[in-house]
N, CA, C and O of each residue as an XYZ file, in Angstrom:
380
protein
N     -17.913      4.799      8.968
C     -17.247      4.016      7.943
C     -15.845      4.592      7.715
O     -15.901      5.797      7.471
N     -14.750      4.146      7.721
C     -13.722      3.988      7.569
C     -13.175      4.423      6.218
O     -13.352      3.590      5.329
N     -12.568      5.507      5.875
C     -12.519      5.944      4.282
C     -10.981      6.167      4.442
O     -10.673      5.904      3.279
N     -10.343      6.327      4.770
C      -8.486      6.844      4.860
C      -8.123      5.686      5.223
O      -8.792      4.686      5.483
N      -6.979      5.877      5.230
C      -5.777      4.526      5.524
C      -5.449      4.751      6.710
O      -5.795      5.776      7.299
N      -4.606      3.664      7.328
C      -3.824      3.914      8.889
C      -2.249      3.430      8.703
O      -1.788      2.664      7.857
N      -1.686      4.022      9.608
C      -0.478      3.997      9.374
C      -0.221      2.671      9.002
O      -1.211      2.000      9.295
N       0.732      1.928      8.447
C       0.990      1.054      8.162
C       2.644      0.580      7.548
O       3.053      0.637      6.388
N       3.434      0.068      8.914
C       5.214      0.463      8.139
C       5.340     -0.564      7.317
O       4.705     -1.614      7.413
N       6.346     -0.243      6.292
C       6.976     -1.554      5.124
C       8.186     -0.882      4.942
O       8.674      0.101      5.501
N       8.665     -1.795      3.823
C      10.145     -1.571      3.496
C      11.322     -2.846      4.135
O      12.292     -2.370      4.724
N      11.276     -3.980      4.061
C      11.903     -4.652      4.672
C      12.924     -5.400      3.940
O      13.256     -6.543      4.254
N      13.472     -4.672      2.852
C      14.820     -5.197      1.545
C      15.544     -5.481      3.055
O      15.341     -5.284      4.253
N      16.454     -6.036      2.205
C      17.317     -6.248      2.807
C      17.822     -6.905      4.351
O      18.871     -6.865      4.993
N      16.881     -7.333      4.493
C      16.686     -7.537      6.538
C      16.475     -6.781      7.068
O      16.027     -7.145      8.155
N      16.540     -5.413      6.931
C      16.051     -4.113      7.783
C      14.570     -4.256      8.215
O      13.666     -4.627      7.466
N      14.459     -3.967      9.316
C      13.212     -3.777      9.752
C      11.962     -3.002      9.192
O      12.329     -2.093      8.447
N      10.840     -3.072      9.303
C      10.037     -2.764      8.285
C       9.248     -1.190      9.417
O       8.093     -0.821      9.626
N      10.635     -0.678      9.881
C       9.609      0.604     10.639
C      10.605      2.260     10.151
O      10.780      3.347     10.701
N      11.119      1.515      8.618
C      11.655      2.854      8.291
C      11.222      3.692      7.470
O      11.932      4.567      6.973
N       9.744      3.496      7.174
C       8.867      3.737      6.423
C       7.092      3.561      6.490
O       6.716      2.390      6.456
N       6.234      4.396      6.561
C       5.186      4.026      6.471
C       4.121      4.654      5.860
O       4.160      5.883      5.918
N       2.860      3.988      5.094
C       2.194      4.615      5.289
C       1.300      5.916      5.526
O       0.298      5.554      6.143
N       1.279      6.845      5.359
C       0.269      8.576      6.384
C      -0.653      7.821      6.352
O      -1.144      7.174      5.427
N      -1.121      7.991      8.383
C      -2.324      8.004      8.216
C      -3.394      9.662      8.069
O      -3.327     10.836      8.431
N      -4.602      8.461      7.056
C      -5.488      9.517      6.686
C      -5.485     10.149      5.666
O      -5.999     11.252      5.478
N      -4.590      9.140      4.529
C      -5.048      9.350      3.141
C      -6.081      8.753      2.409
O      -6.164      7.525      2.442
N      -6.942      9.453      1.706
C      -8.207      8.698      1.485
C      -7.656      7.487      0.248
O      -6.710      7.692     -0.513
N      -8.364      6.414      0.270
C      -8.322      5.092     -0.232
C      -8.630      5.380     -1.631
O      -8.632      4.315     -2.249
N      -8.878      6.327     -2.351
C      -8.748      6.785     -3.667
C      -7.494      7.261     -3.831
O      -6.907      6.750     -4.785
N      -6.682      8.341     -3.015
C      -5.273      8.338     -3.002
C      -4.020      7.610     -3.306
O      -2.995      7.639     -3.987
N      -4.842      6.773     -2.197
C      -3.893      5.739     -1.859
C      -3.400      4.678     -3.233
O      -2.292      4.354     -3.661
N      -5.014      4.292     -3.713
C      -4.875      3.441     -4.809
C      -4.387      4.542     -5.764
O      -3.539      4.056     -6.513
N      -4.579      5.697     -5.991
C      -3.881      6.275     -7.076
C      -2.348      6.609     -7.145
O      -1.778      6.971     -8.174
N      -1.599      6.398     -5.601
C      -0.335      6.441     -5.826
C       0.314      4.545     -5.777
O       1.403      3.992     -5.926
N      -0.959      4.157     -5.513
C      -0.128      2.178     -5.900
C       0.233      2.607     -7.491
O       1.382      2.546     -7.928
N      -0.857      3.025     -8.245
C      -1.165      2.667     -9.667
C       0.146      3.719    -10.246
O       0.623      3.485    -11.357
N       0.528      4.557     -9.641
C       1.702      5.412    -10.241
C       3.292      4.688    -10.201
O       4.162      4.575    -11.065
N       3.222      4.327     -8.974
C       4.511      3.474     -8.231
C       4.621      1.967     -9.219
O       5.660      1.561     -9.739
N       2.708      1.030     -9.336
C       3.397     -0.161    -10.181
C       3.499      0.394    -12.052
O       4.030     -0.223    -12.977
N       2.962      1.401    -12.081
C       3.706      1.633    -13.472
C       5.155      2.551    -13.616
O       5.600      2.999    -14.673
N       5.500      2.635    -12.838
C       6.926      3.140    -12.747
C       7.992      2.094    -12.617
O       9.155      2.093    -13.019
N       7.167      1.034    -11.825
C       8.328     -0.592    -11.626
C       8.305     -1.177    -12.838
O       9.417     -1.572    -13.189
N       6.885     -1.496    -14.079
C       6.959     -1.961    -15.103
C       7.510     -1.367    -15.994
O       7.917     -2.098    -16.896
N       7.770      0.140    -16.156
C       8.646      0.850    -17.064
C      10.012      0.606    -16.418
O      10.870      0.162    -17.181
N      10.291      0.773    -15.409
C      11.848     -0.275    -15.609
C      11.874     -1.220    -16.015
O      12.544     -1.521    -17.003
N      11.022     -2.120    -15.260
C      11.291     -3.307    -15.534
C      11.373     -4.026    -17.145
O      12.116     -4.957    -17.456
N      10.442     -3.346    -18.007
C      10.517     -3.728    -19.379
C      11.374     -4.001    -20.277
O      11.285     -4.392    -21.441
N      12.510     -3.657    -19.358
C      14.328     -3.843    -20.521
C      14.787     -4.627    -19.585
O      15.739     -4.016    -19.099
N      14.631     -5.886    -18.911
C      15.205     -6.383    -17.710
C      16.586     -6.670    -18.121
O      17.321     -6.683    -17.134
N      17.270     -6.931    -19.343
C      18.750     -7.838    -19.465
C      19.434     -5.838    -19.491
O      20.623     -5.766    -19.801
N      18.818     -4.622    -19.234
C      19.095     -3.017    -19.494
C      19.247     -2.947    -17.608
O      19.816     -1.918    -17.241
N      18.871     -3.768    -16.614
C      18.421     -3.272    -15.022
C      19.877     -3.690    -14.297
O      20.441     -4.782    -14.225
N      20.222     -2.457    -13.827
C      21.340     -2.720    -13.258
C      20.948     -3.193    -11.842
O      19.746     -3.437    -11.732
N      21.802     -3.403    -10.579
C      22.078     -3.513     -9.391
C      20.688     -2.691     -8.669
O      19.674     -3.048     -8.070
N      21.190     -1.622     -9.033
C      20.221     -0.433     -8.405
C      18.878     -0.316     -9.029
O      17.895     -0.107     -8.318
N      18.753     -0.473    -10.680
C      17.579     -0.727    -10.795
C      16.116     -1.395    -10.255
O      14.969     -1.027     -9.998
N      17.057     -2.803    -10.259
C      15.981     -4.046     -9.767
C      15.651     -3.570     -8.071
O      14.475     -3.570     -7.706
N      16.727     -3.183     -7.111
C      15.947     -2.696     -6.191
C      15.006     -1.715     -6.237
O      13.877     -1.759     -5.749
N      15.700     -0.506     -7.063
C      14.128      0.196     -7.599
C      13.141     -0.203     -7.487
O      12.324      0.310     -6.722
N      12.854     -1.399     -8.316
C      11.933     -2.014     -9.066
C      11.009     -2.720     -7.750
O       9.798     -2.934     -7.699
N      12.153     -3.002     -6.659
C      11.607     -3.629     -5.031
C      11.018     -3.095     -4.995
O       9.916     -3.451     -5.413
N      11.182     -1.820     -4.497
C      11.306     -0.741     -3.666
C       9.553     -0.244     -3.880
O       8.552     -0.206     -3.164
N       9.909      0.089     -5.315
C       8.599      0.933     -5.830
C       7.122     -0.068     -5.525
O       6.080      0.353     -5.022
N       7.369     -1.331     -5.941
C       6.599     -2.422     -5.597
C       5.793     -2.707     -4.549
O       4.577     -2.891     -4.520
N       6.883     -2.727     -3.399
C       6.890     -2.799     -2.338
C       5.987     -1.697     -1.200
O       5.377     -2.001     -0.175
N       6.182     -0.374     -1.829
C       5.402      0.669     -1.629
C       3.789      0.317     -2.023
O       2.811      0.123     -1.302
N       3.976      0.325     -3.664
C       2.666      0.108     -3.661
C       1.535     -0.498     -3.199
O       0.356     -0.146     -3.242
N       2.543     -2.300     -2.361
C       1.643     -2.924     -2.047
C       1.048     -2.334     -0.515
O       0.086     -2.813      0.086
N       1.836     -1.241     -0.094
C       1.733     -1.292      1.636
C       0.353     -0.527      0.820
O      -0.695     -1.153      0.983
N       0.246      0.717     -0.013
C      -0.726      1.591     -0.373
C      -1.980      0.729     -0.144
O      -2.930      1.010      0.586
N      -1.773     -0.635     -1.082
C      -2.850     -1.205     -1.645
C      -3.702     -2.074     -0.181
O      -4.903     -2.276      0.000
N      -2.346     -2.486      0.787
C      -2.628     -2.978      1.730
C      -3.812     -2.326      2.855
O      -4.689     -2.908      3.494
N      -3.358     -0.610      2.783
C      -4.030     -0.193      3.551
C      -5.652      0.323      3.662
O      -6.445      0.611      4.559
N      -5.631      0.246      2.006
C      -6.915      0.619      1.650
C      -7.450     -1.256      1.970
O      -8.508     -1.487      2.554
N      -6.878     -1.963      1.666
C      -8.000     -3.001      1.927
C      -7.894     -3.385      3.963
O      -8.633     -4.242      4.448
N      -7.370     -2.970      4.422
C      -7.655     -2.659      6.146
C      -8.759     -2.027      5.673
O      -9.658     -2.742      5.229
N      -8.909     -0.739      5.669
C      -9.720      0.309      6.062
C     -11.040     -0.578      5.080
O     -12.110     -0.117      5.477
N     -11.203     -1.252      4.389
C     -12.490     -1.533      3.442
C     -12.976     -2.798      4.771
O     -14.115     -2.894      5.229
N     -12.014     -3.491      5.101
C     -12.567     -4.815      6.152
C     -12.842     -4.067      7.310
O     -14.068     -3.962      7.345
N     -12.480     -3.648      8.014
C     -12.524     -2.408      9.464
C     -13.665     -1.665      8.877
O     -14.093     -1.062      9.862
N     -14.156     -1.453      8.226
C     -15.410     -0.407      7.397
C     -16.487     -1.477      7.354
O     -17.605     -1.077      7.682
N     -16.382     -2.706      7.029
C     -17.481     -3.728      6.700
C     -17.430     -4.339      8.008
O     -18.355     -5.131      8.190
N     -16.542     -4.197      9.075
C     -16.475     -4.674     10.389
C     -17.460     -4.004     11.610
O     -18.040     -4.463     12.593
N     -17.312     -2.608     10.967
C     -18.357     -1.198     11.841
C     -19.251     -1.459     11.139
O     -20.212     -1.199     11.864
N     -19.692     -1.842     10.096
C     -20.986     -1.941      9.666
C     -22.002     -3.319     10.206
O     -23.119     -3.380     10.719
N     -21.210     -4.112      9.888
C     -22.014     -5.652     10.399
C     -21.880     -5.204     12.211
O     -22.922     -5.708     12.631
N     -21.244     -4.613     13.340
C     -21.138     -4.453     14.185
C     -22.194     -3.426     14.449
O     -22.438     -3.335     15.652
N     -22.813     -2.719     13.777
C     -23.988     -1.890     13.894
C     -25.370     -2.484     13.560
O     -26.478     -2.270     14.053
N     -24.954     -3.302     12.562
C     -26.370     -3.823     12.326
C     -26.789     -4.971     13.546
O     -27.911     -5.269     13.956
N     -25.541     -5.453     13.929
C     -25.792     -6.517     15.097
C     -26.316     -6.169     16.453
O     -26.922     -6.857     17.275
N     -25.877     -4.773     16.475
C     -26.261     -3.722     17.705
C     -27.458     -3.030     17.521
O     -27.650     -2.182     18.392
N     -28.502     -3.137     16.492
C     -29.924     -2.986     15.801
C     -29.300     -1.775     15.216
O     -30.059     -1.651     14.255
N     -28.545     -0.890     15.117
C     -28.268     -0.005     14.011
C     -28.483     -0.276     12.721
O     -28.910     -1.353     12.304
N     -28.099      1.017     11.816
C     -28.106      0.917     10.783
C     -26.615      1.275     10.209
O     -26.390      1.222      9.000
């Protein structure tokens, strides 16, 4: 069963390609969700004064977002790829 994340690149503001950033693989999926949950409350504490968000803020506000979702992304790979080895074992008479 599948418990860590896999690499996974993001970051694509701006038109830049999304391989300037990724992911570690082989952080466990409790990690992972615990640094989404740090990153989207760091975007909503900016974000809470929006007419206060400068230029640089609101990309912040991308940025941090944007992270979180790759976090959130990777733990739900590793949960489908985990329920994928499982139904693939039971189909193979495993357990």
């Amino acid at each position: 069963m599948t418990e860590n994340t896999s690499p996974l690149p993001f970051f694509s503001a701006a038109g830049y390609p999304a391989d300037f950033f990724s992911v570690a693989n082989g952080i466990s999926n409790e990690s992972a969700l615990e640094g989404a949950s740090m990153f989207l409350d760091t975007a909503i504490s900016l974000a809470s004064n929006p007419e206060e968000l400068d230029v640089n803020a609101i990309f912040a506000v991308r940025h941090l977002a944007e992270m979180a979702k790759a976090l959130v992304d990777t733990v739900v790979d590793s949960l489908i790829e985990a329920r994928r080895e499982a139904d693939r074992a039971i189909a193979e008479g495993g357990q």
